[in-house]
N, C-alpha and C positions, 0 to 999 in steps of 0.2 A: 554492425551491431545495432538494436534494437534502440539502446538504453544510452546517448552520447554522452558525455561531461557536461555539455551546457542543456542538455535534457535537464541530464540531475542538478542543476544547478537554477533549474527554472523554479520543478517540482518544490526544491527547498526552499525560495526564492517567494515561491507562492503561499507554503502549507505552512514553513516553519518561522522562523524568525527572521533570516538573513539566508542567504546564497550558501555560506560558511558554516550553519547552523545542522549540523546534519543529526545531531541525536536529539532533536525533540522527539515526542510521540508524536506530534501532529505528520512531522516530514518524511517520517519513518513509516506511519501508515499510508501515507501517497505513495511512498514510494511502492511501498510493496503493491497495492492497490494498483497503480501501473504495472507493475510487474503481473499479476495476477491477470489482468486484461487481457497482458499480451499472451500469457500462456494458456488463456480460456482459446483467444482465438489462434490460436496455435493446436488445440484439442480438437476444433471443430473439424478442419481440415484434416487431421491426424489421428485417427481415433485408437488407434492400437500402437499409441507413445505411451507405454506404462510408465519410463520413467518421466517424463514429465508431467504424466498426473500425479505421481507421484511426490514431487517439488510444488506442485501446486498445492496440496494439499495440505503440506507445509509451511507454504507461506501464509493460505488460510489460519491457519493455526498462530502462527505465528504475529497475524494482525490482529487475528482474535483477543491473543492475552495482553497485545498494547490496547487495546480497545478498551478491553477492562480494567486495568491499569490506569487507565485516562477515564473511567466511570467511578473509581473508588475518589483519587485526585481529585477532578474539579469536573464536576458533570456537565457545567456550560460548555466547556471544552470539545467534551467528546461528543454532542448534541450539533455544536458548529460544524466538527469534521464530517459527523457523519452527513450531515445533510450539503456539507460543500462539494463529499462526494459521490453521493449518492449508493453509502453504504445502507443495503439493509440490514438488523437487526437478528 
């Protein structure tokens, strides 16, 4: 699998507060943000995986409304993440 236990434990490890800390917004958007990466390049190679553009699409979605969430909150916040990883706008 893609995605190990000490993977996710790094991501959170890194983004969010602690290893343990899994429902921040910050670690929650890494995580999907990894996620997303790996099923971009999983698209490229694959082009006619509807359902996994279709999850993809989703998870876009899905980082999008913690994004803003985290721009209503504390706009330092989501200014940090975006730029730690290189989300565009």
């Amino acid at each position: 699998m893609y995605l190990t236990k000490e993977k996710k434990e790094e991501l959170f490890e890194k983004h969010g507060k602690g290893k343990n800390d899994t429902g921040s917004a910050e670690g929650q958007i890494a995580l999907f943000t990894h996620r997303i990466n790996h099923l971009t390049e999983h698209l490229k190679n694959n082009r006619k995986d509807y359902n996994t553009e279709r999850s993809l699409v989703k998870l876009v979605g899905k980082r999008r409304s913690l994004l803003d969430y985290l721009i209503k909150k504390d706009i330092l916040r989501y200014r940090a993440i975006i730029k730690e990883l290189n989300i565009r706008k």
